[in-house]
C-alpha positions in Angstrom: 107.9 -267.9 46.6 104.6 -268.5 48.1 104.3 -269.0 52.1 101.3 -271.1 51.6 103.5 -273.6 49.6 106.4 -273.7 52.1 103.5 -273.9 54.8 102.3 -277.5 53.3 105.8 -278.9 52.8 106.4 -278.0 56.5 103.6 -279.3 57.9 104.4 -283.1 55.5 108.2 -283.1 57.3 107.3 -282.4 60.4 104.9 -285.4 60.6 107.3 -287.7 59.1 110.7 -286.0 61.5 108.7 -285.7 64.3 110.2 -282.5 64.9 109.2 -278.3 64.0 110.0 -277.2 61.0 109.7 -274.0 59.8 111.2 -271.4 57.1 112.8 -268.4 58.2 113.0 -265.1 55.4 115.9 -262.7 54.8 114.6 -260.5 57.9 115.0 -263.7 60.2 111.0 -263.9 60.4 109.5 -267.4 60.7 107.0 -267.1 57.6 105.9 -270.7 57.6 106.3 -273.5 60.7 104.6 -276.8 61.5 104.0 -275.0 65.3 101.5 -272.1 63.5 101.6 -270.3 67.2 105.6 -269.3 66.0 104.6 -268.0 62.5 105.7 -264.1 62.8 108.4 -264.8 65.7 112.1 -262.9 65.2 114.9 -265.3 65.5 118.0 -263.3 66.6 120.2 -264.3 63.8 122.5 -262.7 61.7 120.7 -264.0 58.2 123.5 -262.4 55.9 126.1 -264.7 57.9 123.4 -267.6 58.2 123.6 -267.1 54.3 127.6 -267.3 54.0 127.6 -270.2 56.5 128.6 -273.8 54.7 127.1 -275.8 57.6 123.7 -274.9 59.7 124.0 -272.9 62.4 122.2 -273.0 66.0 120.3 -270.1 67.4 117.1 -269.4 69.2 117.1 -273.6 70.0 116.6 -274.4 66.2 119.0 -275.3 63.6 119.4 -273.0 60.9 120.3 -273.6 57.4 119.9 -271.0 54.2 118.9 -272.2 51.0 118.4 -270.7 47.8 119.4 -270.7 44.2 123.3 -270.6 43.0 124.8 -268.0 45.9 121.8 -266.2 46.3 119.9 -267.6 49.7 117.0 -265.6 50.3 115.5 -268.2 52.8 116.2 -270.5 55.4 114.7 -273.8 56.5 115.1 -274.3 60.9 114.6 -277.2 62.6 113.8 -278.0 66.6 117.1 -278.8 68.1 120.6 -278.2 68.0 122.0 -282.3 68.2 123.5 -284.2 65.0 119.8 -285.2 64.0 118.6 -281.8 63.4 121.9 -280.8 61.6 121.5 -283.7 59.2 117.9 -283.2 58.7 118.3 -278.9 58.1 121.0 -280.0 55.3 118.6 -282.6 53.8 115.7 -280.3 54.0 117.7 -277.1 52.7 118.4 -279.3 49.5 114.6 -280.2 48.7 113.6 -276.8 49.3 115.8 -275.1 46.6 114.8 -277.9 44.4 110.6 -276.9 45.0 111.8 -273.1 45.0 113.5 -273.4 41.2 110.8 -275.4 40.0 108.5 -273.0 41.7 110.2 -270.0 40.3 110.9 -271.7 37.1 106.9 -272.1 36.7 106.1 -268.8 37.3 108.6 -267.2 34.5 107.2 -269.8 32.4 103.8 -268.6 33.0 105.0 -264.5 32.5 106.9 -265.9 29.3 103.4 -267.5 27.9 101.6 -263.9 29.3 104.5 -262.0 27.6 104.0 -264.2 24.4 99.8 -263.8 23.9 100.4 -259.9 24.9 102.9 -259.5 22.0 104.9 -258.0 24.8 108.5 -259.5 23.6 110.4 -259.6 20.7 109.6 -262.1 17.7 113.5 -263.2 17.9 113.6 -263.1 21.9 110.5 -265.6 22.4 112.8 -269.1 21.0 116.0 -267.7 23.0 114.1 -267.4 26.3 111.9 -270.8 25.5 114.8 -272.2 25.3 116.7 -270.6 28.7 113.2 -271.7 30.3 113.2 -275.6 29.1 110.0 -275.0 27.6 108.4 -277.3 24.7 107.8 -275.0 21.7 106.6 -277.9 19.1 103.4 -278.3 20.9 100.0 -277.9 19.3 98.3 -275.4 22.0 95.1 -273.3 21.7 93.7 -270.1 23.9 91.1 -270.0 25.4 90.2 -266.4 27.1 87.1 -267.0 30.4 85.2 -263.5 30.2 83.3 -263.1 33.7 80.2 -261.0 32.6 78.7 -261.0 36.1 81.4 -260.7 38.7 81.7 -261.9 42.1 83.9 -262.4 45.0 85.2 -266.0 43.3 88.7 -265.7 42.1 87.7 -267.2 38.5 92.0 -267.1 38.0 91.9 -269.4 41.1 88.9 -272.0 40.1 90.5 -272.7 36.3 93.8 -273.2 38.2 92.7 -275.7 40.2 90.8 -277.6 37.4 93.7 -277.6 35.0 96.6 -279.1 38.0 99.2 -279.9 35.4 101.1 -277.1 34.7 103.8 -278.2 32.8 101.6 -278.5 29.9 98.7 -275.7 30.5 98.8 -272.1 31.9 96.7 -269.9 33.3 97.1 -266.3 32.6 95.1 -263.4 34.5 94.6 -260.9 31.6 92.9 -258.2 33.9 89.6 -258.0 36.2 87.2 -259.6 34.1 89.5 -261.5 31.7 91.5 -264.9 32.2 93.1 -267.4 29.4 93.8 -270.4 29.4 96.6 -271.8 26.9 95.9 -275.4 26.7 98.2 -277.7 25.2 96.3 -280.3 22.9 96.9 -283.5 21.7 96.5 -284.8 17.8 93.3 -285.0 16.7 92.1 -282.9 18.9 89.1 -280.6 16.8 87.2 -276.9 17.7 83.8 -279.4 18.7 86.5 -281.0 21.1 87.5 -277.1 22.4 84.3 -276.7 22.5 83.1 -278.9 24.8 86.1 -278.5 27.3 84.5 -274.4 27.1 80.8 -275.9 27.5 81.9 -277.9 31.1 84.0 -275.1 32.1 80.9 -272.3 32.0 79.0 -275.4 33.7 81.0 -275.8 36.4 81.4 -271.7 37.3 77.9 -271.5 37.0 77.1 -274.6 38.6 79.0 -274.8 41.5 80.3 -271.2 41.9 77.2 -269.1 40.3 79.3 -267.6 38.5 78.0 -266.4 34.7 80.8 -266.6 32.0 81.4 -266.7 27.9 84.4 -268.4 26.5 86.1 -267.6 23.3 88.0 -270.3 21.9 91.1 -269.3 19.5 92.8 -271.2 16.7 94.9 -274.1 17.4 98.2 -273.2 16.6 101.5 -275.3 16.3 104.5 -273.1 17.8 104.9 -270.9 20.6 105.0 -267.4 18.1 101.5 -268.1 17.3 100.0 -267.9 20.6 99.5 -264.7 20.3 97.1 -264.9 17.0 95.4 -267.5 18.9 94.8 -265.2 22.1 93.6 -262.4 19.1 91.1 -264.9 18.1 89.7 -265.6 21.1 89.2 -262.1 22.1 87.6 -261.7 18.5 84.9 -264.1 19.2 83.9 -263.0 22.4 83.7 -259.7 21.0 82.2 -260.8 17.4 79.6 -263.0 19.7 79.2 -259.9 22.2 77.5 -258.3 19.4 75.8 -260.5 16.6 74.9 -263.9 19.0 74.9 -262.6 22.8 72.9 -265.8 24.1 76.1 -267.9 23.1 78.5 -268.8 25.5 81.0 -270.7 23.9 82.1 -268.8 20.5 84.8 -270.3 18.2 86.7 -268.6 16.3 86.6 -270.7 13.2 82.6 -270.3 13.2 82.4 -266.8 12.7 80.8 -266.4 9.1 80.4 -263.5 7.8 79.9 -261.9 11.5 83.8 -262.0 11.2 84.2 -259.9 8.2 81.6 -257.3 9.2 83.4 -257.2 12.8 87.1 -256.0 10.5 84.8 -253.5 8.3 86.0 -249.5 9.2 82.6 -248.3 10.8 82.8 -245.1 8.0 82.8 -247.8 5.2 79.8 -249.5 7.3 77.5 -246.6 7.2 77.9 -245.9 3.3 76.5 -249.0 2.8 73.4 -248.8 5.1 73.0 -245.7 3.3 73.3 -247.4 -0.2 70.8 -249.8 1.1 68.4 -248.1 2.4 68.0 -245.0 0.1 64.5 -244.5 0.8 64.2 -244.7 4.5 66.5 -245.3 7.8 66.8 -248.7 9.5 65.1 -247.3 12.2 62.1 -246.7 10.6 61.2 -250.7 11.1 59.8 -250.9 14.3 60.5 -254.3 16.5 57.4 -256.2 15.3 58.5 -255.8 11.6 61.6 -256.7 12.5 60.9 -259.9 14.5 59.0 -260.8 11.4 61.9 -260.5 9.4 64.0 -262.6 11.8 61.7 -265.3 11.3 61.0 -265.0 7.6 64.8 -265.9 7.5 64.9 -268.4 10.2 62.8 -270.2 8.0 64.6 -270.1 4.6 62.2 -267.3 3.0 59.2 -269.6 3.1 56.2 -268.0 3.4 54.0 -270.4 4.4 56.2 -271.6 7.2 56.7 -268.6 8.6 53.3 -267.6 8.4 52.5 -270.9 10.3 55.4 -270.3 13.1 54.3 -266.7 14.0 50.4 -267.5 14.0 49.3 -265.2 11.6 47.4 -265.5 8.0 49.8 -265.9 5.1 47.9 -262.8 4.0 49.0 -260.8 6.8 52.5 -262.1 6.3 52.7 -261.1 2.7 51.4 -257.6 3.8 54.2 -257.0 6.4 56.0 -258.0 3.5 55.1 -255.5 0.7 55.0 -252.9 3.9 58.8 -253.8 4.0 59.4 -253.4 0.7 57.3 -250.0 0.1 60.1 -248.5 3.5 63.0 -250.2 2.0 62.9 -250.9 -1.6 63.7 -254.9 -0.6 61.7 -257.6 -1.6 63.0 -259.8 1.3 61.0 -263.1 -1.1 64.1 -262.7 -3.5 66.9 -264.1 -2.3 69.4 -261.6 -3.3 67.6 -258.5 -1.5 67.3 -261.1 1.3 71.1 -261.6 1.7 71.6 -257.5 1.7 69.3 -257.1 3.8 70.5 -259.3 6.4 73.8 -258.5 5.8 72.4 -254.3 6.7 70.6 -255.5 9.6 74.1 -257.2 11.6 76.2 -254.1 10.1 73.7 -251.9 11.7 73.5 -254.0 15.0 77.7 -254.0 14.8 77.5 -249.9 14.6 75.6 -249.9 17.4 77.3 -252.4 19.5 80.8 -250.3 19.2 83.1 -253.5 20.0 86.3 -253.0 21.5 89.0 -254.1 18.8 92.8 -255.7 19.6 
């Protein structure tokens, strides 16, 4: 349970009692109280009979009454005073504070559940049984998000998203490790991947914005059913990974606009480097040096016109159609016929995946 929360409801009931109240733990130490100068005091109290007791009990000028879950009281609420007011409020206050304390609780196993789930860390026939035990919604459409941090900082990131998704009945954020948090976001009908999108776009806005912090998003599948979080979570990490390596300026990558970037990414790298060398029989890939191959990035940016690239990279159409024949006299593809073109584009992102070694789930 967090002190900072007990600290806030203290602070609320002492304004409206007009009296100190404070929480007391199992080792009798005040660890929240509306007078901050008593946070850290001892009360000499026996807590395992304070714990047992059926009505508060009086020591150290406060009254005293546990509170916790069934029989278990790890905590105690105290109250200034030892007349019939403080007694009545200590029972009333003991009662709303295992009330916050299950729901607190109750949140956080909900949020290790949904960690659990996307982590493939329980059992296919355990996740319904413990959704259940845990009241938790499973018909929902929801879809992961996973916030990559490419250039860290001393902002908690886990901390920030938290704060700008409050309702946490529906949504949960989910530290994945240093770098790494998700966000499994419950949508409504209707909702689309442009609409995911966007939520992604003012999300890297607002961390670099506001807290200059740089960060990609990778945006799973929406996926009906709490089983399938976990392919969604897989998604997400394959586009950030799939974008990592074949669109690095992006940073928002869906996973249901991967192309063929997707299919290279699930290629076995052995299977990879038979077919550069299939492709390039005559000569390596390396062979092209970066001007060629910026002229072959813009030959296809421009739909294999000739002219139009020519015009974009401010050269002669002559000396286009040279770098062109150079190309083909290396590699043995005319890139002007469209089915060397799509092999050779295809080689040039197998060849840039080779290199970029992406870590796989």
């Amino acid at each position: 349970m967090s002190n900072r929360l007990f600290q806030s409801i203290v602070y609320q009931m002492s304004d409206s009692i007009e009296r100190v109240v404070g929480v007391i733990d199992e080792t009798a130490t005040i660890v929240s109280c509306s007078d901050l100068s008593r946070v850290g005091q001892v009360l000499d109290i026996d807590f395992v009979e304070l714990a047992h007791a059926e009505e508060p009990v009086v020591c150290d000028g406060f009254t005293c009454k546990a509170f916790g879950i069934e029989q278990y009281c790890e905590f105690a609420v105290i109250v200034d005073g030892n007349d019939a007011i403080a007694q009545k409020f200590s029972s009333l206050l003991a009662v709303y504070l295992t009330s916050i304390k299950q729901f607190y609780d109750e949140k956080n196993d909900r949020a290790n559940f949904i960690k659990n789930v996307i982590m493939d860390n329980i059992l296919p026939g355990d996740i319904i049984l413990k959704a259940k035990e845990l009241r938790f919604n499973t018909d929902h459409a929801r879809a992961v998000l996973l916030i990559r941090i490419t250039r860290p900082n001393d902002v908690s990131v886990y901390e920030v998203i938290q704060n700008l998704f409050p309702e946490k009945n529906k949504d949960f954020v989910i530290n994945i490790n240093e770098t790494d948090v998700a966000l499994v976001k419950e949508v409504a009908a209707g909702i689309e991947t442009k609409d995911l999108e966007n939520l992604a776009r003012s999300l890297v806005d607002t961390l670099a914005g506001e807290f200059y912090t740089h960060a990609v998003v990778g945006i799973g599948t929406i996926v009906t059913g709490i089983k399938d979080l976990a392919k969604s979570f897989k998604e997400a990490h394959v586009a950030l990974e799939v974008g990592k390596v074949f669109d690095n300026e992006k940073a928002i990558v869906s996973c249901d606009n991967l192309g063929i970037a997707r299919l290279i990414y699930q290629l076995p790298t052995t299977l990879c480097e038979t077919f550069l060398r299939e492709v390039f029989k005559r000569d390596s890939i390396e062979s092209l040096d970066q001007e060629t191959l910026f002229t072959i990035q813009r030959f296809f940016d421009n739909n294999l016109n000739v002219s139009e690239t020519s015009r974009k990279l401010f050269v002669h159409r002559n000396t286009l159609v040279y770098r062109l024949d150079k190309i083909k006299k290396l590699t043995g593809l005319d890139l002007r016929e469209f089915e060397h073109a799509i092999v050779f584009k295809i080689a040039l992102m197998v060849n840039k995946y080779l290199n970029a070694n992406p870590v796989k789930y």
